[in-house]
C-alpha positions, 0 to 999 in steps of 0.5 A, a space after each residue: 183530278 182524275 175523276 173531273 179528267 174521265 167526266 170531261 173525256 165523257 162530256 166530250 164524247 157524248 158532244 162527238 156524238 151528238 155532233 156526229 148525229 147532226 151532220 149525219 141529219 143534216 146530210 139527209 136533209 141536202 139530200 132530200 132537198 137536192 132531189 126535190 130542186 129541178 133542174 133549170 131548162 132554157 127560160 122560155 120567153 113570150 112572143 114569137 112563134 111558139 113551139 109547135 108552130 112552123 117556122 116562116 121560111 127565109 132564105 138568107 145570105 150567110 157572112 160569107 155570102 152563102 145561100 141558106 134556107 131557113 123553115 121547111 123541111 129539110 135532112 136534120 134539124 137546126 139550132 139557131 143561137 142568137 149572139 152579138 159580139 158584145 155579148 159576154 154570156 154568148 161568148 162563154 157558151 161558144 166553146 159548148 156550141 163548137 163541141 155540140 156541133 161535132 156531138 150532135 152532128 148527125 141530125 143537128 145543124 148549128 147557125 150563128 144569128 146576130 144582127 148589127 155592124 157587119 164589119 164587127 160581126 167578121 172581126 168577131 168571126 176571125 176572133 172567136 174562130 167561128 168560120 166552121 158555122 154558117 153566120 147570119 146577120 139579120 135583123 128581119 129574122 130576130 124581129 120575126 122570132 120576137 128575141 128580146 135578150 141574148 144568148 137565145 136559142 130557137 130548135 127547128 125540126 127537120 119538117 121546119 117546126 119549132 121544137 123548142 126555145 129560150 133564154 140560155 145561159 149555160 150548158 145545161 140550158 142548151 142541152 134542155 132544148 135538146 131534151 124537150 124535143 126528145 121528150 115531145 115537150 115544150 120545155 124541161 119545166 113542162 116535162 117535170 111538171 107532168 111527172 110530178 102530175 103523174 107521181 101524185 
């Protein structure tokens, strides 16, 4: 009886062993592969103009009857987030755009774009508390910049050039716009591409 007892306990111990031995493994492995996943950047879409090309320049009335002047130089630079209140992803990334805006207020300017009923687009504005965005409603300024799904982003430099766009869907894709245009990419994706080109 004792004897099966300190051969189970030893069978036992040999599995927590092995067991241990595994998890630790296996914890490497995620390791090893978190490292080799990229992160996602903005999904760049055909058409329109590309990054590196000057924006055409438009000058535009805001929701509120105010002039503004897209393209061409001016003192910072400029994200226009294209949205549409019917829109359930943009109006998640709301909040990101609301804090961005303080964060980055130093050398970026935020514009809303959509396109669409423009009685809508005031409830929309009274709703999500958007009043501190200059709000544009332009189906010509869409059409220009080729925006085919939403929410989309376009980054204008203080000299009118595009410095980056895309598809975004989350923080992360917003903020890698950003960081292209630190970098002097095109995108996050290209900007990973030349350092796995260089690493090799």
């Amino acid at each position: 009886m004792t004897e099966t007892l300190i051969i189970s306990n030893v069978i036992l111990w040999l599995l927590v062993l092995v067991l241990g031995a595994l998890v630790v493994a296996l914890a490497r492995q995620i390791g090893v592969l978190h490292e080799r996943i990229a992160p996602a950047g903005a999904l760049m879409l055909r058409g329109g103009p590309k990054v590196g090309e000057a924006l055409p320049e438009f000058d535009l009335q805001t929701l509120d009857d105010q002039p503004l002047h897209l393209g061409g130089a001016s003192a910072k630079s400029t994200l226009l987030f294209f949205l549409s209140p019917d829109c359930p992803v943009c109006k998640t990334l709301l909040p990101v755009l609301k804090s961005s805006r303080l964060s980055e207020a130093d050398w970026l300017n935020i514009v809303l774009a959509s396109d669409g009923d423009v009685q809508q687009q005031h409830r929309f504005v009274l709703e999500q508390e958007l009043g501190m965005f200059p709000y544009l409603v332009s189906t010509e300024l869409g059409m220009t910049l080729q925006v085919a799904k939403l929410p989309y982003v376009v980054l204008i430099d203080d000299t009118g050039v595009i410095r980056g766009k895309g598809l975004v869907n989350s923080r992360e894709h917003l903020e890698s716009v950003f960081e292209a245009k630190e970098r002097g990419v095109e995108s996050i994706q290209e900007y990973l591409s030349q350092q796995l080109d260089e690493a090799v």
